[in-house]
N, C-alpha and C positions, 0 to 999 in steps of 0.2 A: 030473432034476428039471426041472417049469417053469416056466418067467418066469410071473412072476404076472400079470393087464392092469392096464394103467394105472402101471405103475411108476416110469413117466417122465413127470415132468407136462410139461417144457420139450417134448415129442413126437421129442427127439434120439436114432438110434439109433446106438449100437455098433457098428463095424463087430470082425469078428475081426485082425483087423491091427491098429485103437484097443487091443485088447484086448491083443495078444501084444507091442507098442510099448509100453504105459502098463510091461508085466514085464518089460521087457530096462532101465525104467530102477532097477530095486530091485534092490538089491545081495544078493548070496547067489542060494544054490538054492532055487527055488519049485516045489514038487510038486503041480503045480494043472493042470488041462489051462482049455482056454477055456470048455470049457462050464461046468464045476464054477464057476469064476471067474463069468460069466453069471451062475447060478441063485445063487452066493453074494450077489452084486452086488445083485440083485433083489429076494432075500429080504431086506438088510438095509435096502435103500432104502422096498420097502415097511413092515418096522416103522416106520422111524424117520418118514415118511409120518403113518404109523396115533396113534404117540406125539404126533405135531407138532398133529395136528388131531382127536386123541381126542373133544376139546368139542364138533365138530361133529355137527349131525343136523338136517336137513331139518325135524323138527319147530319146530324153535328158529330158524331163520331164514326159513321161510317166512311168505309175506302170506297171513294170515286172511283171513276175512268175504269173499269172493270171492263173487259173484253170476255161478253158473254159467248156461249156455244150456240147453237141452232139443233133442234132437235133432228138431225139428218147429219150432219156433222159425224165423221166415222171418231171410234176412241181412239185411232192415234192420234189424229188431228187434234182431238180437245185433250187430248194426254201433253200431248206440246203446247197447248195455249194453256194450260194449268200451270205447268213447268215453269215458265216465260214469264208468267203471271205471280213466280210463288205463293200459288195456292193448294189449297187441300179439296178444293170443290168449288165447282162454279156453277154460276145461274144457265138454264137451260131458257133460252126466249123464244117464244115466235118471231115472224118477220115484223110486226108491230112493236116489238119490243117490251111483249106480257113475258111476264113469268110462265113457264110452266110447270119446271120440278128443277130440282139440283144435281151434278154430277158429282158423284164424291169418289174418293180412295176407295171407299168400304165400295161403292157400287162395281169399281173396276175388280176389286177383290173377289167378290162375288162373281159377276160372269167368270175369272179365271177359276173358279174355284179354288181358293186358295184361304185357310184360315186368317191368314196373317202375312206379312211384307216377308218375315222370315223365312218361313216356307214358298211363297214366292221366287224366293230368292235361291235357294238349296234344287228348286226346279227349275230354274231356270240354266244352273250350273250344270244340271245335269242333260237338258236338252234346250238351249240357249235360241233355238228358233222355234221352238212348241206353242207360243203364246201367239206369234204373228199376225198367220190369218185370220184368226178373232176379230184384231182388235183392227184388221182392215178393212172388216167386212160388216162391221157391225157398227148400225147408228147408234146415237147417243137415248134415243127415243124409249129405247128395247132396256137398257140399262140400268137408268135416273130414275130417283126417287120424285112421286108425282103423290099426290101434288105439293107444292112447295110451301112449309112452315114460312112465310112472309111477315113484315112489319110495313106500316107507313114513315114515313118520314118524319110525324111529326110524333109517332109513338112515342111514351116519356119509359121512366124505369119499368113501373110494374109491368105496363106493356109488354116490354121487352125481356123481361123476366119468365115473364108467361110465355111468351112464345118459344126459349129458347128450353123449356122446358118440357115442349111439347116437339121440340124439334131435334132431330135423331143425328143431326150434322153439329160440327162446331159453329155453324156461320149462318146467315140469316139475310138472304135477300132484302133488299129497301125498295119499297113500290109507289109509285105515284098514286092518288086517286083512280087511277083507269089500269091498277096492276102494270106498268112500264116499269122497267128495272134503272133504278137510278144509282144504286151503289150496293154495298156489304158490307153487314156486320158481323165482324168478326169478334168470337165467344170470349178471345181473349184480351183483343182490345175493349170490350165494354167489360170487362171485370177489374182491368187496371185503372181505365179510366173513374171507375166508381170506387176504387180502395176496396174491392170486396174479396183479393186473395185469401185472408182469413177463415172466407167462409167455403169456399170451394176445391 
């Protein structure tokens, strides 16, 4: 059998010695090897998981009404709709309304060449219109992270878990059936929503 992903939210693994140590302190015979032990472990930790957080779906805690970019869209334009929006990254659509990638901080970072907001910042003081034509002249297309780590709507925790795992952004697009962008989820609102501060 195998481990299910994401089983462990704490990110702590098992070693086979945790394993074979936890059996030497239970009394009697135990006809279990480590692995069966493993995939039983897994198995039950994710039901109990799936029961714990059954209520959750991406539909239900993500933010509405988002005012997506277009991938032609210059970066000052979607630097000001980020702004407006207070956000950290937004969805990049087509004219249908699919997803296609995400605009984030880090990408704006990036084309400025710039490590960090700090340094950013110490260069900008020092030549305050150096960044301009850039980010006048450049679509969002050239920039954005493609293609876009997504959930459905009706995705529950692990789901979600998974994908945010696998996603390089705090935030996480919501898609219809036909990838249409319906909302965002935010890294931080589904961890408060779930009590899982603790673990992250």
């Amino acid at each position: 059998m195998q481990r299910p992903p994401d089983a462990n939210l704490t990110g702590a693994e098992i070693s086979d010695d945790d394993v074979l140590d936890a059996m030497r302190h239970i009394s009697g015979y135990l006809d279990i090897t480590v692995e069966d032990f493993r995939a039983l472990y897994a198995l039950a930790h994710q039901h109990a998981l799936e029961r714990t957080f059954a209520h959750v779906r991406a539909g239900s805690l993500m933010r509405s009404g988002i005012r997506p970019v277009g991938p032609e869209t210059l970066l000052d334009q979607a630097a000001q709709t980020m702004a407006e929006q207070g956000l950290k990254a937004l969805p990049v659509v087509d004219a249908g309304g699919r997803v296609l990638g995400m605009l984030t901080e880090t990408d704006f970072l990036r084309r400025l060449q710039a490590q960090g907001f700090l340094e950013l910042m110490l260069r900008l003081m020092v030549s305050p219109t150096g960044f301009s034509h850039r980010c006048h002249e450049t679509p969002v297309s050239a920039v954005m992270t493609a293609p876009a780590v997504s959930v459905p709507e009706e995705a529950g925790f692990a789901a979600i878990v998974t994908a945010f795992r696998h996603c390089p952004g705090r935030s996480l697009p919501v898609v219809d059936g036909s990838g249409r962008l319906r909302g965002l989820l935010l890294r931080k609102q589904f961890v408060v929503a779930c009590h899982l501060e603790p673990f992250v």
